[in-house]
ChimeraX commands (.cxc) that place a marker at each C-alpha (Angstrom):
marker #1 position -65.18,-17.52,-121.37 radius 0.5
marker #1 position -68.56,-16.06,-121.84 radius 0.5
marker #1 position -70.69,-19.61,-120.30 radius 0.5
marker #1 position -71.22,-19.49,-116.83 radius 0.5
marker #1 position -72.91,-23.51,-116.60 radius 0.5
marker #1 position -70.46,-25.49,-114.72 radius 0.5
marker #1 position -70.27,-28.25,-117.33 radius 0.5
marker #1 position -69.62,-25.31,-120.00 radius 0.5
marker #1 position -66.68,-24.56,-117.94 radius 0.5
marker #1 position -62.98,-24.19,-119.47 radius 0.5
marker #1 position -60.14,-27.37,-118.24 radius 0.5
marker #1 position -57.41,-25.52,-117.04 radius 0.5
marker #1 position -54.01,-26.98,-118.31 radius 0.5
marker #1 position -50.24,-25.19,-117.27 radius 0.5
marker #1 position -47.00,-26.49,-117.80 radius 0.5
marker #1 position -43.44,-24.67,-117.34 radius 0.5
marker #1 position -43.11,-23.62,-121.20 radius 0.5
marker #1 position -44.64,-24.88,-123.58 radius 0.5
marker #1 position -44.34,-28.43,-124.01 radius 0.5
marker #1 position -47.95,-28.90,-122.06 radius 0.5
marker #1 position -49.31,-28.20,-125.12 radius 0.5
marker #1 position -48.89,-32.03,-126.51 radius 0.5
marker #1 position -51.71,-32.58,-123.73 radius 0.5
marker #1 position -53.52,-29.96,-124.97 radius 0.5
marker #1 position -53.71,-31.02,-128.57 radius 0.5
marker #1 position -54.60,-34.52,-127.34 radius 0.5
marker #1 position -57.42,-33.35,-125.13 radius 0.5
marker #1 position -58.55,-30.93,-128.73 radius 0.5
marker #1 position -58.73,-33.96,-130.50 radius 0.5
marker #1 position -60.16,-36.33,-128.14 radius 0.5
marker #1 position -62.80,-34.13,-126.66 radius 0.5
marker #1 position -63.12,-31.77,-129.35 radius 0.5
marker #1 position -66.11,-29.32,-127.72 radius 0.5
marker #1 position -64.34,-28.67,-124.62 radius 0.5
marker #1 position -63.13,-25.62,-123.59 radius 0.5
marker #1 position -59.21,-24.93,-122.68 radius 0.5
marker #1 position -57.36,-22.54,-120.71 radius 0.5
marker #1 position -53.45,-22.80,-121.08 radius 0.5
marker #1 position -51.19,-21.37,-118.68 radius 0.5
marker #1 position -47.33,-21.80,-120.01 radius 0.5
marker #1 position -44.86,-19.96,-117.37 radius 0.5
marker #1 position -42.23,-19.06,-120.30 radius 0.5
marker #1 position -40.73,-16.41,-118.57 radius 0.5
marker #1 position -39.76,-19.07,-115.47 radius 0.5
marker #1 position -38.49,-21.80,-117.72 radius 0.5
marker #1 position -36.62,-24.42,-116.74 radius 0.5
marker #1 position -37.64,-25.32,-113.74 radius 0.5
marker #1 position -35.85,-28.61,-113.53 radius 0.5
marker #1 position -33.15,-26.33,-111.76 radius 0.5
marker #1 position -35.11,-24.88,-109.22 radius 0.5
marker #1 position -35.39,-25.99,-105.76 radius 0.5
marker #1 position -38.52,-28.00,-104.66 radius 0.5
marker #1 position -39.66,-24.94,-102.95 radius 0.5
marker #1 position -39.39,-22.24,-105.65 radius 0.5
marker #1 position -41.26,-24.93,-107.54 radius 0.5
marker #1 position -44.28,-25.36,-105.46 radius 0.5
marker #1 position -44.62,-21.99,-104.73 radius 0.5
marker #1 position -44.82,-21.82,-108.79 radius 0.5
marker #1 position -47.27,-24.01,-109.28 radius 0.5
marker #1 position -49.73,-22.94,-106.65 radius 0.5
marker #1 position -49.06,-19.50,-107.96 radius 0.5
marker #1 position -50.80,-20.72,-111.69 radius 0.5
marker #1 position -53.01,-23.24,-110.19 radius 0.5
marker #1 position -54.48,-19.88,-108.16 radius 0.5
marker #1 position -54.43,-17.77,-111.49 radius 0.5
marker #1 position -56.60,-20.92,-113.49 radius 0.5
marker #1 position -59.02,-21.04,-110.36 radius 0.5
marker #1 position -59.52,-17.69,-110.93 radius 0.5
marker #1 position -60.62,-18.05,-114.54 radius 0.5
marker #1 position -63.69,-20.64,-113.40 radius 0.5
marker #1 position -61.95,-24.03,-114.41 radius 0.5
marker #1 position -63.41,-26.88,-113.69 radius 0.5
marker #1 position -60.60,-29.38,-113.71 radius 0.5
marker #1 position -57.16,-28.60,-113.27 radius 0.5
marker #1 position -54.15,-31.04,-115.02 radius 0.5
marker #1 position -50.82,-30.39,-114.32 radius 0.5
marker #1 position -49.07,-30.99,-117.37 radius 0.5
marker #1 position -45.61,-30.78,-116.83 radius 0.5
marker #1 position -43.82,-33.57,-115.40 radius 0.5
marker #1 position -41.53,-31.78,-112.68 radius 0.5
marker #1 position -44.75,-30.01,-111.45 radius 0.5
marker #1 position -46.30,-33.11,-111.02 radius 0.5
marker #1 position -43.74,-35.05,-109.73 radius 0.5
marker #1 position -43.23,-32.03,-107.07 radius 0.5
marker #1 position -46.36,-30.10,-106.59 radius 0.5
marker #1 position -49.16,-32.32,-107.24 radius 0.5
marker #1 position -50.39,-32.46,-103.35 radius 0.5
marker #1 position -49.82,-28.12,-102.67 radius 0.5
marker #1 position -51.89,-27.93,-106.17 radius 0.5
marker #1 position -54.87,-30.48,-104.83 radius 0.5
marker #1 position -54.84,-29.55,-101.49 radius 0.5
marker #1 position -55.96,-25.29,-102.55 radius 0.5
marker #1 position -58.09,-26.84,-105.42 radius 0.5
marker #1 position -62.00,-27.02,-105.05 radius 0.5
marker #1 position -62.31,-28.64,-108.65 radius 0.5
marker #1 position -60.67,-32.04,-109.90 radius 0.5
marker #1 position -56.68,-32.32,-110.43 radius 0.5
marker #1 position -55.05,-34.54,-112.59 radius 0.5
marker #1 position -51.39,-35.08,-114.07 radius 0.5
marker #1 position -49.31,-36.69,-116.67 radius 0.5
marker #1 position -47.36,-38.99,-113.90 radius 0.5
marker #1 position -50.43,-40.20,-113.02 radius 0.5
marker #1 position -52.34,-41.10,-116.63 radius 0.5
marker #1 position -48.87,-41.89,-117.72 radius 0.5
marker #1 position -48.51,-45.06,-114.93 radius 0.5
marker #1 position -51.86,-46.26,-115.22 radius 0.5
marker #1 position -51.64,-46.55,-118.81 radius 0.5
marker #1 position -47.94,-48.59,-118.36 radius 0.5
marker #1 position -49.63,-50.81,-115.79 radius 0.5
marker #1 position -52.82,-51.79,-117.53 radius 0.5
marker #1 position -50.34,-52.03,-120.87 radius 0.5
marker #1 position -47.58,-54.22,-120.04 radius 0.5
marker #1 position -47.66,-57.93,-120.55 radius 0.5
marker #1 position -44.12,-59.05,-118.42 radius 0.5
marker #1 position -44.09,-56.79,-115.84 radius 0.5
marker #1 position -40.56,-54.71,-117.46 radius 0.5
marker #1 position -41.32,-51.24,-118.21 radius 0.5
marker #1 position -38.93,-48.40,-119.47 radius 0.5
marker #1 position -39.35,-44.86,-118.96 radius 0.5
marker #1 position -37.33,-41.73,-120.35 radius 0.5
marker #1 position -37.72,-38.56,-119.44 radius 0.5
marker #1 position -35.92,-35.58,-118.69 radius 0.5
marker #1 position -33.14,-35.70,-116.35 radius 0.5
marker #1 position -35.27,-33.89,-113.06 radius 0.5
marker #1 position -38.01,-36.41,-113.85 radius 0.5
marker #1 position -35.71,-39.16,-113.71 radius 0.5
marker #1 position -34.04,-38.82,-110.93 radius 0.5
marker #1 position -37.38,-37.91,-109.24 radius 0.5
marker #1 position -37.88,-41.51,-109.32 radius 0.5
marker #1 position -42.25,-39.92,-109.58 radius 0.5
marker #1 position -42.73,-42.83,-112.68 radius 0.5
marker #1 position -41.18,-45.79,-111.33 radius 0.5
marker #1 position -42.84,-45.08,-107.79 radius 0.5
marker #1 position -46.58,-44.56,-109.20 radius 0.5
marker #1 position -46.13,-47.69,-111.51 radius 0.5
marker #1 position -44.87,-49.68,-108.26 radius 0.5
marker #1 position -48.39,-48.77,-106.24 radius 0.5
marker #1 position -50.28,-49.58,-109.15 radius 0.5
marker #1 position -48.32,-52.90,-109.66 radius 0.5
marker #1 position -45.92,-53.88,-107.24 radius 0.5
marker #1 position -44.34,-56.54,-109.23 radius 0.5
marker #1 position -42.82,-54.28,-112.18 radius 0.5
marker #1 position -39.26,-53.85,-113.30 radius 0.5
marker #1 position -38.91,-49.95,-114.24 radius 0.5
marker #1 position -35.84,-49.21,-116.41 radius 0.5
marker #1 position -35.57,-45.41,-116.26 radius 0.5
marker #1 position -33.28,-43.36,-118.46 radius 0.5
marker #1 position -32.59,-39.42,-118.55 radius 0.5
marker #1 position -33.00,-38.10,-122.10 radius 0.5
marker #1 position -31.37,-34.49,-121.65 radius 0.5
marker #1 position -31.13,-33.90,-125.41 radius 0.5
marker #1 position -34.52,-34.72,-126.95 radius 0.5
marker #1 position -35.97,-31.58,-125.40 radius 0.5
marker #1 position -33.66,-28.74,-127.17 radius 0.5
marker #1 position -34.18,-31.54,-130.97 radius 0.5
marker #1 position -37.48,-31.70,-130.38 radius 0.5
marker #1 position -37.95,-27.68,-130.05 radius 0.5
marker #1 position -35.38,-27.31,-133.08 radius 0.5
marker #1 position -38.04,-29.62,-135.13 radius 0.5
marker #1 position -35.66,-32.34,-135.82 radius 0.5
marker #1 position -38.51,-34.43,-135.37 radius 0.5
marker #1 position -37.29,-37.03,-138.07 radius 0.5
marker #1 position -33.64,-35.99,-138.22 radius 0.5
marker #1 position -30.45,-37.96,-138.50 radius 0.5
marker #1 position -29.18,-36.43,-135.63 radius 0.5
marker #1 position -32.40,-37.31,-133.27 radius 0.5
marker #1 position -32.16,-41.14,-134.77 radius 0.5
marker #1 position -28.91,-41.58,-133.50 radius 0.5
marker #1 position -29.59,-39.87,-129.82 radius 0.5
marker #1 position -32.72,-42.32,-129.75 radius 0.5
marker #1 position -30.77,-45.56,-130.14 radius 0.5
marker #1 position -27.81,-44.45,-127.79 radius 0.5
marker #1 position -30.35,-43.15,-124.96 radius 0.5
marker #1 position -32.64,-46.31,-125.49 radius 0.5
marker #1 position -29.65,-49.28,-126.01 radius 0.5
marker #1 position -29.36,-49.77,-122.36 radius 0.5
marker #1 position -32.87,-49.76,-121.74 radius 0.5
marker #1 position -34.29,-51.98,-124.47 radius 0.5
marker #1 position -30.90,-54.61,-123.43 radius 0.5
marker #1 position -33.52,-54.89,-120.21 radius 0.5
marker #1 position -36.07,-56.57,-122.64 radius 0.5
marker #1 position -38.64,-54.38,-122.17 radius 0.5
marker #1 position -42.86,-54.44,-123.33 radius 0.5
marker #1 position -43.48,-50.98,-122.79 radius 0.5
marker #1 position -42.10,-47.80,-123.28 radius 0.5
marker #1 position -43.46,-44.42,-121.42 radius 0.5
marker #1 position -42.91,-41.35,-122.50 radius 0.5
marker #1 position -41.93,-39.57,-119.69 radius 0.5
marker #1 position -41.89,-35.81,-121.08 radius 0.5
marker #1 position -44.66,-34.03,-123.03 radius 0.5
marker #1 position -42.23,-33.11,-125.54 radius 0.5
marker #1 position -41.75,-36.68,-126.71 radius 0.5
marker #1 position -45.19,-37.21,-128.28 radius 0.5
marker #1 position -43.58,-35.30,-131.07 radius 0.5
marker #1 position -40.73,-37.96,-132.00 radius 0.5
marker #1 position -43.12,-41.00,-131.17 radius 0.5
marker #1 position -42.95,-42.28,-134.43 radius 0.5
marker #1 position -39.34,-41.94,-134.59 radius 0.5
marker #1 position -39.03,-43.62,-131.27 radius 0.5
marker #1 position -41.44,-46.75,-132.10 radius 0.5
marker #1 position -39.39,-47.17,-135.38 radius 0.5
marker #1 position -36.06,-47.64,-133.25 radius 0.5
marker #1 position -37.45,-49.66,-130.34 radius 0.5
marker #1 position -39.55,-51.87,-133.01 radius 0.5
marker #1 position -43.05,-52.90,-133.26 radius 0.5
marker #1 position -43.17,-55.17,-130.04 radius 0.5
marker #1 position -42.77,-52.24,-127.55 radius 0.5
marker #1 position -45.56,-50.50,-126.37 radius 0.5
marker #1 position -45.25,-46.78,-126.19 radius 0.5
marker #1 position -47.43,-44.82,-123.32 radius 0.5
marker #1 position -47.75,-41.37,-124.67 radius 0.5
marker #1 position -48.64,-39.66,-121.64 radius 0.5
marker #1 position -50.42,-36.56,-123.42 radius 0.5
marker #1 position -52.88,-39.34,-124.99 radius 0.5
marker #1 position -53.07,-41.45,-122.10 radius 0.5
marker #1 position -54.39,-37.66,-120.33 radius 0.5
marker #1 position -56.59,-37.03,-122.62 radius 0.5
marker #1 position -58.67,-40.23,-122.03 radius 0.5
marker #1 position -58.31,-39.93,-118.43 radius 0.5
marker #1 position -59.90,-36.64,-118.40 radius 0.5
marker #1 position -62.42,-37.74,-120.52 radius 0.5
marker #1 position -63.38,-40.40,-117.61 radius 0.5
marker #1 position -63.03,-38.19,-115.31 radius 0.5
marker #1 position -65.36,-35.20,-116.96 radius 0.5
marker #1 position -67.78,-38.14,-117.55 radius 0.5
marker #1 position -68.26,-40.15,-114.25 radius 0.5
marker #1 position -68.70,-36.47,-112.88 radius 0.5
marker #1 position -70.80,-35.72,-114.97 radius 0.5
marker #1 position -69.01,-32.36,-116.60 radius 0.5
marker #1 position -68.53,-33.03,-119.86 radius 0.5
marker #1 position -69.64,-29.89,-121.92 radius 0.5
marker #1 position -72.85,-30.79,-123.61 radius 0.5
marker #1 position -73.07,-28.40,-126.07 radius 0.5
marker #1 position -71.64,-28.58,-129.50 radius 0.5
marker #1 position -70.80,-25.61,-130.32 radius 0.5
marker #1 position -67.24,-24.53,-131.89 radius 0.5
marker #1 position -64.74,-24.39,-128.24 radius 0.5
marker #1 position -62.87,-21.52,-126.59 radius 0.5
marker #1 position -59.44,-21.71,-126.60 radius 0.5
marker #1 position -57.10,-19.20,-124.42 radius 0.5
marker #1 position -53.40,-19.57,-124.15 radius 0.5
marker #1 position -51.64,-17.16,-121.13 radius 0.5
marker #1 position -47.65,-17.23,-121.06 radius 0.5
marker #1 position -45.57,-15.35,-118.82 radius 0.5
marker #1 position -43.39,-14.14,-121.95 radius 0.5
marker #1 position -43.05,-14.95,-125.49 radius 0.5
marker #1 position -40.00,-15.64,-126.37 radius 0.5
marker #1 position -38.14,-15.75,-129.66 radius 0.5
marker #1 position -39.71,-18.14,-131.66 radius 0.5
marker #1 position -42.10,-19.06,-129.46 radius 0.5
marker #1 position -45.49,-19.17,-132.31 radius 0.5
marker #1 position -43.68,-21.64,-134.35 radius 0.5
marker #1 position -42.50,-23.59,-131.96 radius 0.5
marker #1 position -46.47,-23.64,-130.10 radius 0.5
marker #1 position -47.76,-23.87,-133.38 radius 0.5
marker #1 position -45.76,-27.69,-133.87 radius 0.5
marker #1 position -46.27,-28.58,-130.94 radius 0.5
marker #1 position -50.41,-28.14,-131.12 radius 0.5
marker #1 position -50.28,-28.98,-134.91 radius 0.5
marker #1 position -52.44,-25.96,-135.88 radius 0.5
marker #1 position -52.04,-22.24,-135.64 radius 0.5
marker #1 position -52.29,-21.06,-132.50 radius 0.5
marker #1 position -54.87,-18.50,-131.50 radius 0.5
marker #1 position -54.39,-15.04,-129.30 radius 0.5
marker #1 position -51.46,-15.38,-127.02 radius 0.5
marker #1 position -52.13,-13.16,-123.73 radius 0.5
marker #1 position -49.04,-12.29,-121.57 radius 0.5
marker #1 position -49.62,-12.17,-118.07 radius 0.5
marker #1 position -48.07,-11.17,-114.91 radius 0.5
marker #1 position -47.96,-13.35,-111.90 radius 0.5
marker link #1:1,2 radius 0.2
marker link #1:2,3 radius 0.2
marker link #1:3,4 radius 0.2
marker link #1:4,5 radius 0.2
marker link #1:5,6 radius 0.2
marker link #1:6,7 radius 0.2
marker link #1:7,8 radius 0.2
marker link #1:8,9 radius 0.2
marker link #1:9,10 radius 0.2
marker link #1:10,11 radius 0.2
marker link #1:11,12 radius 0.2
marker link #1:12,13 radius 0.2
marker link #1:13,14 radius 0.2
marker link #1:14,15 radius 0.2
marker link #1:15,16 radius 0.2
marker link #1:16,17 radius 0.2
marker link #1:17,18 radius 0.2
marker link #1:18,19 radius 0.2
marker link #1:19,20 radius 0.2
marker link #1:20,21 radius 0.2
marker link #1:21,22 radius 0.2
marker link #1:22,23 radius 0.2
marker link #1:23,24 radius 0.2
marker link #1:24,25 radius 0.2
marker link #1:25,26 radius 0.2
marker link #1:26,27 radius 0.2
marker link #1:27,28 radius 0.2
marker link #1:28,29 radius 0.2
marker link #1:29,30 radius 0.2
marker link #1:30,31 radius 0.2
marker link #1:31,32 radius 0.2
marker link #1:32,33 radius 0.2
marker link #1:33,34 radius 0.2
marker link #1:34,35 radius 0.2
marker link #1:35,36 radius 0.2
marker link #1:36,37 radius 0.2
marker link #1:37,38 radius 0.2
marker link #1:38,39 radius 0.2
marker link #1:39,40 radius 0.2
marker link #1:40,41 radius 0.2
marker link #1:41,42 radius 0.2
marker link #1:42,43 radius 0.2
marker link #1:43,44 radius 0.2
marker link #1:44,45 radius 0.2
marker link #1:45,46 radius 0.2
marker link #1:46,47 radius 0.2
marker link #1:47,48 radius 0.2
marker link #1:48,49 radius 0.2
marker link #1:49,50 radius 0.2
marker link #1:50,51 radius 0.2
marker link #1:51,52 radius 0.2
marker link #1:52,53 radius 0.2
marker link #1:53,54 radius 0.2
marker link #1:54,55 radius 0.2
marker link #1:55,56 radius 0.2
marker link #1:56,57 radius 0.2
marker link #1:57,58 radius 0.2
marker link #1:58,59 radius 0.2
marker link #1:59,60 radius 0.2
marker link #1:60,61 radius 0.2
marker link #1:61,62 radius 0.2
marker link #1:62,63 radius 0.2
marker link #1:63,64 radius 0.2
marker link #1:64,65 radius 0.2
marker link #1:65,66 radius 0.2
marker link #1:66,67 radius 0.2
marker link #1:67,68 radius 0.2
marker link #1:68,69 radius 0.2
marker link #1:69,70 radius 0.2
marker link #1:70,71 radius 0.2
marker link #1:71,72 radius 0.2
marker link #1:72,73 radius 0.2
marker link #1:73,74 radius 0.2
marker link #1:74,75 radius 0.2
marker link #1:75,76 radius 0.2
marker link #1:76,77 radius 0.2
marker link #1:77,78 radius 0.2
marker link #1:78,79 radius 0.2
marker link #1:79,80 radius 0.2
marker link #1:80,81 radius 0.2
marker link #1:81,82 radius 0.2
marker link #1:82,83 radius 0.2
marker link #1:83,84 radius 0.2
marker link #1:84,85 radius 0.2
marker link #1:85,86 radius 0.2
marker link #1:86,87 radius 0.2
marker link #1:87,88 radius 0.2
marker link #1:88,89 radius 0.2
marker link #1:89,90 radius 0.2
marker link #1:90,91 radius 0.2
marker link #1:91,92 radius 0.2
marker link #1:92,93 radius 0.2
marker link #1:93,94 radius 0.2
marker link #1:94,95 radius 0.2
marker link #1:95,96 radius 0.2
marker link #1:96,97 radius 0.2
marker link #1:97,98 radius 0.2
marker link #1:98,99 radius 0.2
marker link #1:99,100 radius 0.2
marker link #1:100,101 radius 0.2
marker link #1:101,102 radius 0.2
marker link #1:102,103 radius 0.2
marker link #1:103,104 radius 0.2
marker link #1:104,105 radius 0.2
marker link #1:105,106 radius 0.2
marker link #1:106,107 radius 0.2
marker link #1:107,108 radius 0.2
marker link #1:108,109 radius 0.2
marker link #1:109,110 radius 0.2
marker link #1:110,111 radius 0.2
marker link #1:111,112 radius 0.2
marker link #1:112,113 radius 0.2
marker link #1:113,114 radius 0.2
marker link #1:114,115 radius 0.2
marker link #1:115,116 radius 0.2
marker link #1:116,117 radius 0.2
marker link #1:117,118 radius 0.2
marker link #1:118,119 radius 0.2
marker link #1:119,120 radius 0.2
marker link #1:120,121 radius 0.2
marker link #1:121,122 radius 0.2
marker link #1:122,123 radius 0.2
marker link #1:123,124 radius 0.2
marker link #1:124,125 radius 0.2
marker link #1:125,126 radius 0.2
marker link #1:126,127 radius 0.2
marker link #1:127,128 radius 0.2
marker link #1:128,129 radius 0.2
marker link #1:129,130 radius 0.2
marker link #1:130,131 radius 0.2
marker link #1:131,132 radius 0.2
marker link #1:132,133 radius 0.2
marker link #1:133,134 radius 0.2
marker link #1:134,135 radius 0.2
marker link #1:135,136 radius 0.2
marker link #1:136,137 radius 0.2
marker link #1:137,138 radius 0.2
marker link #1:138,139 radius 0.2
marker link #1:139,140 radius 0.2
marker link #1:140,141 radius 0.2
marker link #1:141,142 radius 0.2
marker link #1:142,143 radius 0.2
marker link #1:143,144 radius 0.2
marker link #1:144,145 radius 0.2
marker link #1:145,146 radius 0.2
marker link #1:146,147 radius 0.2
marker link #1:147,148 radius 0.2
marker link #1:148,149 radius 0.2
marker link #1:149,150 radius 0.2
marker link #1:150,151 radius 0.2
marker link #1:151,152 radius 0.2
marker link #1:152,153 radius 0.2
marker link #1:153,154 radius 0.2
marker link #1:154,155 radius 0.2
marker link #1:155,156 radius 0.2
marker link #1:156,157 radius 0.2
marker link #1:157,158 radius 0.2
marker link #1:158,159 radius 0.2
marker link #1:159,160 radius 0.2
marker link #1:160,161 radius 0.2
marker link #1:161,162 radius 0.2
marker link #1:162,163 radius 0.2
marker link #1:163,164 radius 0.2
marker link #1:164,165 radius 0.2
marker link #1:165,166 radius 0.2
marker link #1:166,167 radius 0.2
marker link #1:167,168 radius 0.2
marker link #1:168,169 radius 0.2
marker link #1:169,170 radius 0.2
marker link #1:170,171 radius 0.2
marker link #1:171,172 radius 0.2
marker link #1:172,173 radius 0.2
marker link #1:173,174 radius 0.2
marker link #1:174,175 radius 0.2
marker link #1:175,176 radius 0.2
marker link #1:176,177 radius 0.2
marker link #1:177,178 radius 0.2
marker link #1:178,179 radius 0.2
marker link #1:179,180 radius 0.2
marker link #1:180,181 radius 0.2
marker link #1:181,182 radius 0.2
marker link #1:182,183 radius 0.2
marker link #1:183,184 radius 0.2
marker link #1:184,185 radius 0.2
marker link #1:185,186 radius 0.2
marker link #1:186,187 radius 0.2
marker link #1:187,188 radius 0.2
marker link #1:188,189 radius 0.2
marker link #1:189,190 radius 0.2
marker link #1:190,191 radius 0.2
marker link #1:191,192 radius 0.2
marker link #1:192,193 radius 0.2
marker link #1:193,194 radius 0.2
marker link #1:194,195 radius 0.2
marker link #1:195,196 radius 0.2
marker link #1:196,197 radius 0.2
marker link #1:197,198 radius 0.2
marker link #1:198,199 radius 0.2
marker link #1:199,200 radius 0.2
marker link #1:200,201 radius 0.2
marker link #1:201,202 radius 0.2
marker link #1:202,203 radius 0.2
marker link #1:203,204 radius 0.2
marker link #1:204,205 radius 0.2
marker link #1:205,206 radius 0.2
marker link #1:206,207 radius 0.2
marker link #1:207,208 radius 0.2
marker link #1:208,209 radius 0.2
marker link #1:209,210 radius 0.2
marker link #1:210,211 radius 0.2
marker link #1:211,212 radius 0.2
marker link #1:212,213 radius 0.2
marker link #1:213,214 radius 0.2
marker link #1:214,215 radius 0.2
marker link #1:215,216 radius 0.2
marker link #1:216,217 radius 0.2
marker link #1:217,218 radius 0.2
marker link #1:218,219 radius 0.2
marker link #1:219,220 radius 0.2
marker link #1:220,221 radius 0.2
marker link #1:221,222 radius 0.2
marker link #1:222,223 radius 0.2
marker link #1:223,224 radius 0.2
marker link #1:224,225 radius 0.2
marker link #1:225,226 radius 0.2
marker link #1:226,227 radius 0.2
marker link #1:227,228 radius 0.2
marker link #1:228,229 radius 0.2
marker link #1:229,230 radius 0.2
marker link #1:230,231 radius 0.2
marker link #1:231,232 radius 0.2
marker link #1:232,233 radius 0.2
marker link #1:233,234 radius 0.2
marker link #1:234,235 radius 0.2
marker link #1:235,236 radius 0.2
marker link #1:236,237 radius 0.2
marker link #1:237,238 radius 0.2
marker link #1:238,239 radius 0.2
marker link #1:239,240 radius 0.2
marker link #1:240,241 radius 0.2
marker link #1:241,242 radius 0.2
marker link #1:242,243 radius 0.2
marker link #1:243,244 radius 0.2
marker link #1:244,245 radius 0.2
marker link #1:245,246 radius 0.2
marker link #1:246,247 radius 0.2
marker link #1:247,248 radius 0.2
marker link #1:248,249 radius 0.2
marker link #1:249,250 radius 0.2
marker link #1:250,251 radius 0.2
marker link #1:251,252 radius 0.2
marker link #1:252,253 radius 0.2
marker link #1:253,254 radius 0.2
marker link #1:254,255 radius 0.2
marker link #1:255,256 radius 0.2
marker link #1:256,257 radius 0.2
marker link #1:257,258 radius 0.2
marker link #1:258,259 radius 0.2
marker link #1:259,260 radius 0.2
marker link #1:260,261 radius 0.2
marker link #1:261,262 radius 0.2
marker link #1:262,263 radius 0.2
marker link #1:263,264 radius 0.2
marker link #1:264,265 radius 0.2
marker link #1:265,266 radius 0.2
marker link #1:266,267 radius 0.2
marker link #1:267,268 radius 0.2
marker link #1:268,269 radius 0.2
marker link #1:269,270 radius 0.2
view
């Protein structure tokens, strides 16, 4: 990044793979002369089988490697990260952190009407219980029906964003949890923003979905503006994606999930 003004600055967003990359699309599109860095650790993928430790030392490992770059706002983007490494990533940071648990609760508590909230995410985020316990500080009072969606990832990255096959997963995962009579609906992974309108079609028009890649998006936007480091200049952005490897495939997947061809891709050793 050739500007050196602190409000010129790049956000820093990482993620285990490449699913972070929902977030970044929604933070293109919602503040459109802002400059990204993207850190996807491909090579380290999945870390939802990795102990908490390997997991934090991880993270900290990109956070350092984003710091290093001049960021001036870190989000942690992947949902295990976040649920595991948020405080190691804050606690080394000199410059904001944010992360998808976080925008995705606060969106679910100022959205729901009876208090009954359903999440689905990946099994690790699931059973981290990280949703249903930031939703509970922010309103005590809610019912969170959680549910473990192992096979949206691997349909989502085969692009059967509108198949058959992802229809009927969606109404088996999301029978139990709509029998619970849920209002609103997060969407605990940032690979789900992909099926959303699949998903709103099967849970119906009266459930509110909380993409959390969105609901990121306009909390950095708050953030970069009550701080008062939103890029003024409006000039066409930087954009710089780092990966760890790039794996078979890897371009076309990227290049759904950002919904545009993707620019340089620099491999990097950590």
């Amino acid at each position: 990044m050739k500007k050196t003004s602190t409000e010129c600055r790049p956000i820093g967003v990482f993620d285990s793979g490449i699913g972070g990359l929902t977030v970044v699309r929604a933070l293109m599109e919602r503040l459109p002369f802002e400059n990204i860095l993207y850190f996807g650790d491909t090579a380290r993928v999945p870390y939802g089988v990795k102990s908490v430790e390997t997991i934090n030392a991880y993270a900290v490992q990109i956070a350092e490697f984003l710091l290093q770059k001049g960021v001036k706002l870190l989000i942690v983007a992947c949902n295990t990260m976040a649920a595991v490494a948020r405080s190691n990533v804050e606690s080394l940071s000199a410059v904001p952190v944010l992360d998808v648990i976080q925008a995705g609760a606060l969106r679910a508590a100022a959205e729901t009407r009876t208090h009954s909230i359903g999440v689905i995410g990946t099994p690790t985020t699931i059973n981290s219980n990280a949703y249903a316990r930031a939703i509970c500080q922010l309103a005590p009072e809610t019912h969170i029906f959680s549910q473990a969606c192992a096979l949206f990832v691997p349909l989502v990255e085969e692009g059967w964003l509108e198949h058959p096959v992802t229809r009927l997963t969606a109404q088996e995962y999301l029978r139990p949890v709509l029998a619970e009579h849920i209002d609103t609906l997060v969407l605990g992974c940032t690979h789900y923003p992909l099926i959303k309108a699949l998903l709103q079609d099967v849970v119906g028009p009266d459930i509110r979905l909380v993409d959390s890649a969105e609901a990121m998006a306009d909390m950095t936007a708050d953030l970069l503006q009550s701080r008062r480091l939103t890029n003024s200049e409006r000039t066409p952005p930087e954009y710089r994606f780092y990966v760890t490897d790039v794996p078979l495939r890897f371009q076309q997947i990227a290049e759904r999930f950002l919904g545009r061809s993707l620019p340089g891709i620099e491999r990097v050793s950590l």
